[in-house]
PyMOL Python script that loads the backbone (N, CA, C, O; Angstrom):
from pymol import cmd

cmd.read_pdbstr("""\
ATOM      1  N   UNK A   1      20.864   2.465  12.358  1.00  0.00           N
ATOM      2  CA  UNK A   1      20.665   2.792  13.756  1.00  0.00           C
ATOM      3  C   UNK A   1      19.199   3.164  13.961  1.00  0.00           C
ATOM      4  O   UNK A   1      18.609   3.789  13.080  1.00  0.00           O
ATOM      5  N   UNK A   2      18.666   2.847  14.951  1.00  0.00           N
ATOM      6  CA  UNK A   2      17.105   2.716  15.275  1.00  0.00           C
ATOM      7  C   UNK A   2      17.105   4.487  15.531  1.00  0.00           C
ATOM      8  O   UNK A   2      18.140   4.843  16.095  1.00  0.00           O
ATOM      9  N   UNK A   3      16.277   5.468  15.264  1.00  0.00           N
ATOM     10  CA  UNK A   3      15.632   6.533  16.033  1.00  0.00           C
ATOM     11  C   UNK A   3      15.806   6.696  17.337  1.00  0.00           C
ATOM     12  O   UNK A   3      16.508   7.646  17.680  1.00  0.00           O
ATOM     13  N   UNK A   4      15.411   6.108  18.037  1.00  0.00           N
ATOM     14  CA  UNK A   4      15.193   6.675  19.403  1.00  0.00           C
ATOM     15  C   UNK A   4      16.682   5.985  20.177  1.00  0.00           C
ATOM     16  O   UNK A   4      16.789   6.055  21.402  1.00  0.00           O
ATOM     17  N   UNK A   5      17.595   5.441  19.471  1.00  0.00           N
ATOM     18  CA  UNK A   5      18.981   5.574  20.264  1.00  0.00           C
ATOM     19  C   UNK A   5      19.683   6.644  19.765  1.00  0.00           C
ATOM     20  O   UNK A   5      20.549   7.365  20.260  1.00  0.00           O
ATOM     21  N   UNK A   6      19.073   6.606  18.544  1.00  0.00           N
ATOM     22  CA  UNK A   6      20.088   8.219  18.234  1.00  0.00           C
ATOM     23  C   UNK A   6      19.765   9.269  18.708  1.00  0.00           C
ATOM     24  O   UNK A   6      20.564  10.188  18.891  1.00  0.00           O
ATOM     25  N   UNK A   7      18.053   9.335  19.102  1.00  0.00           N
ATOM     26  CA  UNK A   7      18.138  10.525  19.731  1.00  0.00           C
ATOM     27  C   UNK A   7      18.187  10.443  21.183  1.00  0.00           C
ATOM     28  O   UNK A   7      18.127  11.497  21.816  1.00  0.00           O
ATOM     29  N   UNK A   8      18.304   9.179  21.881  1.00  0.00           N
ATOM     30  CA  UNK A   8      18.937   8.949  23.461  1.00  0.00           C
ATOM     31  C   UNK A   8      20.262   9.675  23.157  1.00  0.00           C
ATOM     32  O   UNK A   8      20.307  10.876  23.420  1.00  0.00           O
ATOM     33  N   UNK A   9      21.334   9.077  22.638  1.00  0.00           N
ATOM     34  CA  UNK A   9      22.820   9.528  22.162  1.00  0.00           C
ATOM     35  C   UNK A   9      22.873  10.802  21.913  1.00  0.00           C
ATOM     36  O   UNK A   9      23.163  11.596  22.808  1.00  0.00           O
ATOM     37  N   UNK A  10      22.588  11.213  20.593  1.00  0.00           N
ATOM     38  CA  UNK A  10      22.972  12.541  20.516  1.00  0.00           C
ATOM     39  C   UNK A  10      22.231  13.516  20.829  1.00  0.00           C
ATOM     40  O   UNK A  10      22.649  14.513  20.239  1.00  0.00           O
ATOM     41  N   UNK A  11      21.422  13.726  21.399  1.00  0.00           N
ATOM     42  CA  UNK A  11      20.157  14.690  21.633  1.00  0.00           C
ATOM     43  C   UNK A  11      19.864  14.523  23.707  1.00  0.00           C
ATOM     44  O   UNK A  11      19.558  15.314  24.598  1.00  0.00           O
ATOM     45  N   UNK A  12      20.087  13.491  23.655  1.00  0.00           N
ATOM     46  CA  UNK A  12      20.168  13.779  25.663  1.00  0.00           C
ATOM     47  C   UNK A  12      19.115  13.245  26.057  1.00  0.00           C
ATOM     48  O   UNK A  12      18.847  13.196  27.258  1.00  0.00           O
ATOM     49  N   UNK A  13      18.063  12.581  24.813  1.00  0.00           N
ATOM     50  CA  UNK A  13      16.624  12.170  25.377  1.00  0.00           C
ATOM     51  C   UNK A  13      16.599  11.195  26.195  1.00  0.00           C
ATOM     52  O   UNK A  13      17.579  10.465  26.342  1.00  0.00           O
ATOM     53  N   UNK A  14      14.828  10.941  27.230  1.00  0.00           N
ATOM     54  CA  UNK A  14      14.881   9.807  27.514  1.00  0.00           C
ATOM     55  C   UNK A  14      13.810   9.469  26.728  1.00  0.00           C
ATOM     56  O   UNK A  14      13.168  10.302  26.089  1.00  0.00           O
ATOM     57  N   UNK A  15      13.503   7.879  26.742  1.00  0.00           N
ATOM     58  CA  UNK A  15      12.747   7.203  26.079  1.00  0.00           C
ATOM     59  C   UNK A  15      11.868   7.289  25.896  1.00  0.00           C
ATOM     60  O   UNK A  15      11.355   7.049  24.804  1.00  0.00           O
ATOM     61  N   UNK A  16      11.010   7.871  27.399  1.00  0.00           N
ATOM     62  CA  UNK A  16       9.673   8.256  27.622  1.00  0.00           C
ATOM     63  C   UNK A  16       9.377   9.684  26.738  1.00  0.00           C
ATOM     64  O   UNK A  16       8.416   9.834  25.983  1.00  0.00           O
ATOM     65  N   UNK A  17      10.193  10.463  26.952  1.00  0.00           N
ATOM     66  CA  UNK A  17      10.232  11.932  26.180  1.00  0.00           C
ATOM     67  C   UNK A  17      10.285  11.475  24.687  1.00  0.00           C
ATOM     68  O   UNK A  17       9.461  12.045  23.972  1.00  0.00           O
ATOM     69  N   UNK A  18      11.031  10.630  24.123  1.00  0.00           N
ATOM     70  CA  UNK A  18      11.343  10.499  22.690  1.00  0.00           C
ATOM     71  C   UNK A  18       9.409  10.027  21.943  1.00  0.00           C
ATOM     72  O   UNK A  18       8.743  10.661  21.125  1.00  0.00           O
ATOM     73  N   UNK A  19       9.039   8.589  22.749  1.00  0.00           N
ATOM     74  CA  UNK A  19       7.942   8.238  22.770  1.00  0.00           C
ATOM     75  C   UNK A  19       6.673   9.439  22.700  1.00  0.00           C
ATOM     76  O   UNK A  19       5.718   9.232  21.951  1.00  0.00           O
ATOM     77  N   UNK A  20       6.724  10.406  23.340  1.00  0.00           N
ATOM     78  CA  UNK A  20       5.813  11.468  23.653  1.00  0.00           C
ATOM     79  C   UNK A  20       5.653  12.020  22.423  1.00  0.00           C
ATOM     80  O   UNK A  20       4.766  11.868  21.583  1.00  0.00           O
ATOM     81  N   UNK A  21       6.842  12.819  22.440  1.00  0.00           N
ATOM     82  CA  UNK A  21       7.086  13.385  20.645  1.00  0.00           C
ATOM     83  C   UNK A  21       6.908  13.111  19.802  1.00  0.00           C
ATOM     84  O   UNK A  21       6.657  13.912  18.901  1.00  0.00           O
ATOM     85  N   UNK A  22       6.943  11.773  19.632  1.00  0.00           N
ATOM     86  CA  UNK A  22       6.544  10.858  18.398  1.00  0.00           C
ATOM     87  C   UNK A  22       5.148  10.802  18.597  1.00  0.00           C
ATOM     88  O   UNK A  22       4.543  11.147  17.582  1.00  0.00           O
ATOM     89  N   UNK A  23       4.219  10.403  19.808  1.00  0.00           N
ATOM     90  CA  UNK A  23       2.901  10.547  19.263  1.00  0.00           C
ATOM     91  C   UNK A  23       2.070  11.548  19.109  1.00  0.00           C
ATOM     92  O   UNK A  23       0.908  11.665  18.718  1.00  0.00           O
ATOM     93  N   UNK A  24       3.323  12.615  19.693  1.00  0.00           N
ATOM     94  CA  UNK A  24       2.465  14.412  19.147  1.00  0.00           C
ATOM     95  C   UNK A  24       2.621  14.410  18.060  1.00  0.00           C
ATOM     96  O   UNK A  24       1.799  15.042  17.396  1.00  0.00           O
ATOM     97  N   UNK A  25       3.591  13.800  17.442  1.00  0.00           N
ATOM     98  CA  UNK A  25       3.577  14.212  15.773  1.00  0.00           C
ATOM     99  C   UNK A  25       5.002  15.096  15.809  1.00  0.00           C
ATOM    100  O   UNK A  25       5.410  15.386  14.685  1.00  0.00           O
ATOM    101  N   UNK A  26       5.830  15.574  16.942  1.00  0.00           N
ATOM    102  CA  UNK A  26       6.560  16.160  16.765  1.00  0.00           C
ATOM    103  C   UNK A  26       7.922  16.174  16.468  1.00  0.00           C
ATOM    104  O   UNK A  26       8.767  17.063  16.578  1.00  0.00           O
ATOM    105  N   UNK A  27       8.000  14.572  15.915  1.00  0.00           N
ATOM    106  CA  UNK A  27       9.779  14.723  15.515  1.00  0.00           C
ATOM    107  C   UNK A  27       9.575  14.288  13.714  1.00  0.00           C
ATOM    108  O   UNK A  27       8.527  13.746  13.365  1.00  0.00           O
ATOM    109  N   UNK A  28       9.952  14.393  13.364  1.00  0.00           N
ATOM    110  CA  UNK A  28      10.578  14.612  11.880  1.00  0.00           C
ATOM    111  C   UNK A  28      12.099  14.058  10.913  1.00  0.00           C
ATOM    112  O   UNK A  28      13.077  14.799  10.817  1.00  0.00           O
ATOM    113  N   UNK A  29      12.060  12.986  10.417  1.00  0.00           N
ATOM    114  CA  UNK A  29      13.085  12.631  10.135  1.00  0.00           C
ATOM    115  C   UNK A  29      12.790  12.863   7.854  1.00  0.00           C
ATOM    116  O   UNK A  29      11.993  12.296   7.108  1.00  0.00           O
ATOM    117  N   UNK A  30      13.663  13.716   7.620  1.00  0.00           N
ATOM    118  CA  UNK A  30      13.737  13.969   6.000  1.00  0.00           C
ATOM    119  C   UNK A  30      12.724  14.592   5.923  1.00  0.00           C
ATOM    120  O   UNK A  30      12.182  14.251   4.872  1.00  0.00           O
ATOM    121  N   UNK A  31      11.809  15.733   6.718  1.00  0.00           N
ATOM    122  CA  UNK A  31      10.608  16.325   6.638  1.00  0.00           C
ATOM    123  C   UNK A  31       9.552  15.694   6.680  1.00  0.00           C
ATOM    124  O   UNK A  31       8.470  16.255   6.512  1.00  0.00           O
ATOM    125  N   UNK A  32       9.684  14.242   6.942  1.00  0.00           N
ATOM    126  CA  UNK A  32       8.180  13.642   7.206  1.00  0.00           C
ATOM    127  C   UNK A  32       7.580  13.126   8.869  1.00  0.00           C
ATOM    128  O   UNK A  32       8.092  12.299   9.624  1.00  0.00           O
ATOM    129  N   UNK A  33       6.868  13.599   8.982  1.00  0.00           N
ATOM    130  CA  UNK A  33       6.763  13.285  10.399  1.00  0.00           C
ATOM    131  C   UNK A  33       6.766  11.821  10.760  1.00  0.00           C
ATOM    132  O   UNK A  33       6.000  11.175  10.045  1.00  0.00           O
ATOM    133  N   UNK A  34       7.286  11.254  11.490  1.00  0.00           N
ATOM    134  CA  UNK A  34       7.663  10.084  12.415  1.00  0.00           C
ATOM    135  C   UNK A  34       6.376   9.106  12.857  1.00  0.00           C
ATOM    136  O   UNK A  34       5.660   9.664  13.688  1.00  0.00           O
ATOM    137  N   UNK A  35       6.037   8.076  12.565  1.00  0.00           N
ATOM    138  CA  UNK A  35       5.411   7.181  13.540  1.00  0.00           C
ATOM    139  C   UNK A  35       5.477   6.183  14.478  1.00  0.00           C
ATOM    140  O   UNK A  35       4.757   5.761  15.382  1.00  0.00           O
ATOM    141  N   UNK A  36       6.545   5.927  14.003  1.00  0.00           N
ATOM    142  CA  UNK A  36       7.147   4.753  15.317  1.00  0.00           C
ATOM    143  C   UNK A  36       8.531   4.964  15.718  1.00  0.00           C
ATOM    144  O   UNK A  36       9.449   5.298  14.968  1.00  0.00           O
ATOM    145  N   UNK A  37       8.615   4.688  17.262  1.00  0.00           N
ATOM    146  CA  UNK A  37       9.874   4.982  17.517  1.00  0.00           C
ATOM    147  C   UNK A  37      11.139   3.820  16.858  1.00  0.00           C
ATOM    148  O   UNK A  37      12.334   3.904  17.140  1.00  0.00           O
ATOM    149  N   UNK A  38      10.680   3.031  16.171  1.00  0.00           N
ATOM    150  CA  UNK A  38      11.575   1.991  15.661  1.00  0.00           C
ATOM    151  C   UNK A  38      11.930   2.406  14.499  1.00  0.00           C
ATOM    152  O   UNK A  38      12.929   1.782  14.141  1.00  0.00           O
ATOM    153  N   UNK A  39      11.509   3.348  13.549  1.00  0.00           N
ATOM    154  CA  UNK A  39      11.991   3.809  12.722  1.00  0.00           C
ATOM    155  C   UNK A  39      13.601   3.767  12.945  1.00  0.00           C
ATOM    156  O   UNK A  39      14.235   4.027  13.967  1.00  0.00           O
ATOM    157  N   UNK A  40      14.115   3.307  11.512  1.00  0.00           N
ATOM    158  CA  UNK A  40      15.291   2.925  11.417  1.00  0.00           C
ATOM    159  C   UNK A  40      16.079   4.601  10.614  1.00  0.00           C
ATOM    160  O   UNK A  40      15.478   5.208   9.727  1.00  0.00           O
ATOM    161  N   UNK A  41      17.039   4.928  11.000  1.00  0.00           N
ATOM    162  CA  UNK A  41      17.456   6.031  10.080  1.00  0.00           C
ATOM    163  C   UNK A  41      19.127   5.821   9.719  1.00  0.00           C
ATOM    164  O   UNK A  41      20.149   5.856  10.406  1.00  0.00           O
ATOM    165  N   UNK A  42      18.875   5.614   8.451  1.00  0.00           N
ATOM    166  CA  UNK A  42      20.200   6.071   7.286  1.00  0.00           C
ATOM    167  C   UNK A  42      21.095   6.891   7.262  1.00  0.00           C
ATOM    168  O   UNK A  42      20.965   7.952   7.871  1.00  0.00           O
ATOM    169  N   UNK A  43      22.640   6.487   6.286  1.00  0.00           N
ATOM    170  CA  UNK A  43      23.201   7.669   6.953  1.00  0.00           C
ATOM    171  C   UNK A  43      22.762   8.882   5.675  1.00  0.00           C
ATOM    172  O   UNK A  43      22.508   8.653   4.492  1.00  0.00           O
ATOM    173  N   UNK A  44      22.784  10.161   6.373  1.00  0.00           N
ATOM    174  CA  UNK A  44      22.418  11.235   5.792  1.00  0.00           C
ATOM    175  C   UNK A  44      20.826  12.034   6.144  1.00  0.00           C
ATOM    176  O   UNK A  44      20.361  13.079   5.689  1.00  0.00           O
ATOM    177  N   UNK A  45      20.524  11.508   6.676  1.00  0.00           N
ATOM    178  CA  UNK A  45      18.855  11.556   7.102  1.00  0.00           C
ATOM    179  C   UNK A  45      18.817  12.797   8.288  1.00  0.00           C
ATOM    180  O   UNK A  45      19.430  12.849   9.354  1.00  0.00           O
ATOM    181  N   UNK A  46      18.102  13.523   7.835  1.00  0.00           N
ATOM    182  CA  UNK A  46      17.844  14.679   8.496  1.00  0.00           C
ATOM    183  C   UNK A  46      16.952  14.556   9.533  1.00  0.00           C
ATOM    184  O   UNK A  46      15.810  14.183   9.264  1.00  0.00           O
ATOM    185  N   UNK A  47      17.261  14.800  10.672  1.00  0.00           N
ATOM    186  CA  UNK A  47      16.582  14.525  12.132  1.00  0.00           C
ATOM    187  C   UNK A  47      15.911  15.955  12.771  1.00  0.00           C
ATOM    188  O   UNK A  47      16.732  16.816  13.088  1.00  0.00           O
ATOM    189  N   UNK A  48      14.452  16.263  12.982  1.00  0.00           N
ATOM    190  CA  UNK A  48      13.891  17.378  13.134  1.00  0.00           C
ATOM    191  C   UNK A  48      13.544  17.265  13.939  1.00  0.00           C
ATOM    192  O   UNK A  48      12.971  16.196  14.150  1.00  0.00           O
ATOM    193  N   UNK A  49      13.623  18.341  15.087  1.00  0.00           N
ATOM    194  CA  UNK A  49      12.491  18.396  16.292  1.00  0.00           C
ATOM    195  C   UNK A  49      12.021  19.757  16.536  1.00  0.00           C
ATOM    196  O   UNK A  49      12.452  20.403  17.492  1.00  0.00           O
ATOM    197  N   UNK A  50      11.124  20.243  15.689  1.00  0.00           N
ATOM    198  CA  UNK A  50      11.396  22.103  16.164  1.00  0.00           C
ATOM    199  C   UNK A  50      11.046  22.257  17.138  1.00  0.00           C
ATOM    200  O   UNK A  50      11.769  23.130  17.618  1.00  0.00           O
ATOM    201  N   UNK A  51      10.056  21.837  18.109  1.00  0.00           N
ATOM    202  CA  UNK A  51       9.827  22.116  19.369  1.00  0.00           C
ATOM    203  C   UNK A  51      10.772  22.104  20.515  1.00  0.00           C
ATOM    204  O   UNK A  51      10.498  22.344  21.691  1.00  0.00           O
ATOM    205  N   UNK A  52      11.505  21.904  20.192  1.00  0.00           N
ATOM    206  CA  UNK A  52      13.193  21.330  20.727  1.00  0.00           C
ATOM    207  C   UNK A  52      13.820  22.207  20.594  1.00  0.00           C
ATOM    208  O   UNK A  52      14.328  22.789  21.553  1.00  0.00           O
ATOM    209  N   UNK A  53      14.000  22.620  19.198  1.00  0.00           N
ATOM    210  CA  UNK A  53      14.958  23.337  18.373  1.00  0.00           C
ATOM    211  C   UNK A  53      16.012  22.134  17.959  1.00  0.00           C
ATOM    212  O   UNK A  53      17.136  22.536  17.662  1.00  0.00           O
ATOM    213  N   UNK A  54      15.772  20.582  17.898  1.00  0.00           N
ATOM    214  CA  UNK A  54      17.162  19.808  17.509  1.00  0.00           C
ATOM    215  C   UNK A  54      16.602  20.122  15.947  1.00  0.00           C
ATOM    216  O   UNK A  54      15.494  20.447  15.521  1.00  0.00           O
ATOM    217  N   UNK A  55      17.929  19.861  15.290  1.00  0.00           N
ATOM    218  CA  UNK A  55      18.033  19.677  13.753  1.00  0.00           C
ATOM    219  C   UNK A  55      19.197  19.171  13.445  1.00  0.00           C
ATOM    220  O   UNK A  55      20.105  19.971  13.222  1.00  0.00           O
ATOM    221  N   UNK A  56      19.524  17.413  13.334  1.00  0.00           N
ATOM    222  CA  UNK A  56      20.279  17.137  13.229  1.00  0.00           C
ATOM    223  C   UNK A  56      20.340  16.230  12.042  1.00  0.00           C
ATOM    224  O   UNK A  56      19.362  15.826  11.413  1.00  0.00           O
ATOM    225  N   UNK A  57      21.826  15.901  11.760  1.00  0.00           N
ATOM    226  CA  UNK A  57      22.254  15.266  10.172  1.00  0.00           C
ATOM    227  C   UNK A  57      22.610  13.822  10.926  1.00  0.00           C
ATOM    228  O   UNK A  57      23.568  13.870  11.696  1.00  0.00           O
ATOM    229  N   UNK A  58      21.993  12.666  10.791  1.00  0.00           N
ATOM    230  CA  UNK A  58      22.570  11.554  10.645  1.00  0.00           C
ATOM    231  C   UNK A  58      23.912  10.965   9.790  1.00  0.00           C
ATOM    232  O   UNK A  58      23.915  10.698   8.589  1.00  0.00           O
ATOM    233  N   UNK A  59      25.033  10.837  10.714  1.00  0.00           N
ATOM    234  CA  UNK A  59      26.568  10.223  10.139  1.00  0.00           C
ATOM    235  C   UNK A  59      26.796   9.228   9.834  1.00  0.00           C
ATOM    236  O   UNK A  59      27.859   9.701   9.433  1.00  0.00           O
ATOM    237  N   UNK A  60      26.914   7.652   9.464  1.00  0.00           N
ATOM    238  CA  UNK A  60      26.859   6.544  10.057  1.00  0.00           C
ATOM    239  C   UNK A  60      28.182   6.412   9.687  1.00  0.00           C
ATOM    240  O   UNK A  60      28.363   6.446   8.470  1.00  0.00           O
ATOM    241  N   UNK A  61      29.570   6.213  10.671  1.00  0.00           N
ATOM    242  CA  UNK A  61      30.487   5.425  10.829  1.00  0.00           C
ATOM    243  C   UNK A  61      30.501   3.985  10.559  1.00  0.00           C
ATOM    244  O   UNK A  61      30.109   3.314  11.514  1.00  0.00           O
ATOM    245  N   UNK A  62      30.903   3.221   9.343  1.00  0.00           N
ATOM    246  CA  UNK A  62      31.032   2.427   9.181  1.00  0.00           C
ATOM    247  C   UNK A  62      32.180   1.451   9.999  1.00  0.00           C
ATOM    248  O   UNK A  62      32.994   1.765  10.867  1.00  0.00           O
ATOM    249  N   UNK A  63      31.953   0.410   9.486  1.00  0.00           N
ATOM    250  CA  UNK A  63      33.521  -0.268  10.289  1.00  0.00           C
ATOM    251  C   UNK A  63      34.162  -1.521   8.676  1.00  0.00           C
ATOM    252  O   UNK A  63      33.526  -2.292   7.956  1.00  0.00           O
ATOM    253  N   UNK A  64      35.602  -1.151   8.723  1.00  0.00           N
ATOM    254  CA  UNK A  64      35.915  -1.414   7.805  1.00  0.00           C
ATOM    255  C   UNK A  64      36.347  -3.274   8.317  1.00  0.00           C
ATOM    256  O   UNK A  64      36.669  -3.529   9.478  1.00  0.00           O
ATOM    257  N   UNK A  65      36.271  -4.270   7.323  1.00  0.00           N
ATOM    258  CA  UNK A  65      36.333  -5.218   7.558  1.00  0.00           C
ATOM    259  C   UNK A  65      38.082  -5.662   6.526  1.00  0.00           C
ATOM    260  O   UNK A  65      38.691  -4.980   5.702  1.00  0.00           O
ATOM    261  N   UNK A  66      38.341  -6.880   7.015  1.00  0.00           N
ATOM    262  CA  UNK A  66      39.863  -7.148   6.623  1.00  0.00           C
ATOM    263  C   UNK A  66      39.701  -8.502   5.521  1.00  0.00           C
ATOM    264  O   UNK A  66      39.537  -9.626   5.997  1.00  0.00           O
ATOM    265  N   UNK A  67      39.755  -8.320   4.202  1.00  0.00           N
ATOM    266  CA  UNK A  67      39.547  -8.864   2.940  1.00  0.00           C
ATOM    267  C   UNK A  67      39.828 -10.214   3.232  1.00  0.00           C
ATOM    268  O   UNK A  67      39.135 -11.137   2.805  1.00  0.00           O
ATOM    269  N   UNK A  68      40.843 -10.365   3.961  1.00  0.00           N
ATOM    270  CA  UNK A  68      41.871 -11.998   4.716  1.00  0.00           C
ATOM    271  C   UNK A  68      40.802 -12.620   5.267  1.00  0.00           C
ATOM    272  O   UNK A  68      40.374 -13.666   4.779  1.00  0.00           O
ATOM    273  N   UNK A  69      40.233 -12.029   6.381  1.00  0.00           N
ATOM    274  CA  UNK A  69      39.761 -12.421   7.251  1.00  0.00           C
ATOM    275  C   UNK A  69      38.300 -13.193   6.665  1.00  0.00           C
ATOM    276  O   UNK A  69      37.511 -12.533   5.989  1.00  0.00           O
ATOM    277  N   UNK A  70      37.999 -14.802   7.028  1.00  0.00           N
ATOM    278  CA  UNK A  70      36.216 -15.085   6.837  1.00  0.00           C
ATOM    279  C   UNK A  70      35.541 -14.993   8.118  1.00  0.00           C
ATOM    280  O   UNK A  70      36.025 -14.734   9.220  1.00  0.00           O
ATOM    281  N   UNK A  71      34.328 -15.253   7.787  1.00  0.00           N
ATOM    282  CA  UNK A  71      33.270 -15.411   8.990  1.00  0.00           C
ATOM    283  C   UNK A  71      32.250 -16.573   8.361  1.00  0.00           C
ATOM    284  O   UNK A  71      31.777 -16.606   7.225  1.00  0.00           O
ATOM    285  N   UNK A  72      32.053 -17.564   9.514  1.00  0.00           N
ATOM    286  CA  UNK A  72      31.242 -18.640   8.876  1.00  0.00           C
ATOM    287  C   UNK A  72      29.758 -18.505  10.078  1.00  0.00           C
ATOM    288  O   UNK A  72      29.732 -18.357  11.300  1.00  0.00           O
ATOM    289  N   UNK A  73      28.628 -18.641   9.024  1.00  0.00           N
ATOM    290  CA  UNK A  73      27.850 -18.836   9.699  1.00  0.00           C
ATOM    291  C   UNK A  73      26.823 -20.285   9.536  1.00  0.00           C
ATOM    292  O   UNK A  73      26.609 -20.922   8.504  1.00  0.00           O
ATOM    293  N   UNK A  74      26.388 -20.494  10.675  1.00  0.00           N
ATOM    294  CA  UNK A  74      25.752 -21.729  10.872  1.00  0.00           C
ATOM    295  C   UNK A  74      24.644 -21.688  11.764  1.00  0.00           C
ATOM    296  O   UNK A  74      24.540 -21.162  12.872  1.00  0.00           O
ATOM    297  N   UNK A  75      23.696 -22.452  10.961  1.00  0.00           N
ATOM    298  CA  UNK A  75      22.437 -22.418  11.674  1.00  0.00           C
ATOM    299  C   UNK A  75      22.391 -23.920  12.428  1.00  0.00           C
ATOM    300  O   UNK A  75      22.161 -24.909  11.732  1.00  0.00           O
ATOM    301  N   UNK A  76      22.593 -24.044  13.727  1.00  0.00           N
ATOM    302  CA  UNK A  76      22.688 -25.117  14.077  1.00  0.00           C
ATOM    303  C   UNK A  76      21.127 -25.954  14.477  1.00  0.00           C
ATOM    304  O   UNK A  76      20.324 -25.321  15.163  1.00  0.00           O
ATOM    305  N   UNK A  77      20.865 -26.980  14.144  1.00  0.00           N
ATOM    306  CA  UNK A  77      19.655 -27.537  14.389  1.00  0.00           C
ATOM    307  C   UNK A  77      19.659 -27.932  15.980  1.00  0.00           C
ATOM    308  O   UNK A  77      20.647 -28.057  16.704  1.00  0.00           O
ATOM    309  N   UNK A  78      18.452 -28.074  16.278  1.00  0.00           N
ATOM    310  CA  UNK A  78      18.526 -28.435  17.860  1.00  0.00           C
ATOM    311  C   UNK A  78      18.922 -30.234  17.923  1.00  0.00           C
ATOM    312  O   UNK A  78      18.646 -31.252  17.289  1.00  0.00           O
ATOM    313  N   UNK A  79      19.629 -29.878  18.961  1.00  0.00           N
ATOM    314  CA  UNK A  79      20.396 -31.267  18.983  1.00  0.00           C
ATOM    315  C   UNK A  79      21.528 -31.489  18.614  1.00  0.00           C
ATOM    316  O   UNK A  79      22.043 -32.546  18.978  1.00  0.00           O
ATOM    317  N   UNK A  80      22.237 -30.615  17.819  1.00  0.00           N
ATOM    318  CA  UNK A  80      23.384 -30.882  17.276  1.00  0.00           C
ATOM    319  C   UNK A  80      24.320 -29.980  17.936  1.00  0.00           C
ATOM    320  O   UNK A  80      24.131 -28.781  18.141  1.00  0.00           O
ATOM    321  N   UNK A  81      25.683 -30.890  18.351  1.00  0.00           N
ATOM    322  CA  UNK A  81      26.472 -30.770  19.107  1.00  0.00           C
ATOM    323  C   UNK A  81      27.672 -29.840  18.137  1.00  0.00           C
ATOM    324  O   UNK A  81      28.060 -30.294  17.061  1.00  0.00           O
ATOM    325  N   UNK A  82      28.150 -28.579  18.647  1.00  0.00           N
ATOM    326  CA  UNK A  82      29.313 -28.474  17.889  1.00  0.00           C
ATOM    327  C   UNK A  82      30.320 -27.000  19.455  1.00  0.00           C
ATOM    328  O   UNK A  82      30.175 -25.969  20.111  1.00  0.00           O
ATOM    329  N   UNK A  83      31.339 -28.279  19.072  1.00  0.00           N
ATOM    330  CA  UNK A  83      32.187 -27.890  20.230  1.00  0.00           C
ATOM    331  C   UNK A  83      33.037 -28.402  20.256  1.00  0.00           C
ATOM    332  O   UNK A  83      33.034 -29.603  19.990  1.00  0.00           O
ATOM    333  N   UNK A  84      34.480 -27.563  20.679  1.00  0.00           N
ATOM    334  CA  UNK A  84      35.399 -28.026  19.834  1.00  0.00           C
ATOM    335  C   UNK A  84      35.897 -29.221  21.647  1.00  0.00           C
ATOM    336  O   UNK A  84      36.752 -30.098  21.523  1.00  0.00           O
ATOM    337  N   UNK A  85      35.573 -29.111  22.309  1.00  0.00           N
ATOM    338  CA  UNK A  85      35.433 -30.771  23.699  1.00  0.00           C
ATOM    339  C   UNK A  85      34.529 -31.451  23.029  1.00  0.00           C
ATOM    340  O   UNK A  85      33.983 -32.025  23.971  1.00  0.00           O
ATOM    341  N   UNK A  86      33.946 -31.822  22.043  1.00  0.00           N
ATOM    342  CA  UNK A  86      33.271 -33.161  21.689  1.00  0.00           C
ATOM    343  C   UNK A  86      34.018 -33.562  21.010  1.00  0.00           C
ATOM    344  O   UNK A  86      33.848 -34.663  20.486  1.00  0.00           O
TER     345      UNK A  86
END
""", "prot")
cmd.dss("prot")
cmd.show_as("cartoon", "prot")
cmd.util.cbc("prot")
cmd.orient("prot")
């Protein structure tokens, strides 16, 4: 999950505010300060804002998939028709 939706989500931010913080230097993810709001965060990753007072633990809910079930993927070239009306 990207940073700055988690802290839209769980923290109440807006984007512009999240952005701000980050180029004060003031948010903190595992004690290191933050440089881009695209920072990606893991589950377990400690989320800091003391100016805030947030201090939060990253969860990540997985989603369990069904062993039966495939998924096919295909890179279709341009031009090529695939549909199951042709």
């Amino acid at each position: 999950m990207l940073l700055r939706s988690f802290l839209q989500v769980e923290c109440g931010l807006a984007r512009r505010q999240i952005t701000l913080l980050i180029d004060q230097g003031k948010v903190f993810v595992n004690q290191k300060i933050v440089e881009s709001y695209k920072s990606e965060l893991y589950e377990g990753d400690c989320v800091q804002i003391p100016s805030l007072e947030i201090d939060k633990v990253f969860y990540f809910e997985g989603q369990n998939v069904d062993k039966d079930s495939a998924l096919v993927l295909f890179n279709k070239p341009k031009g090529y028709t695939c549909s199951k009306a042709d």
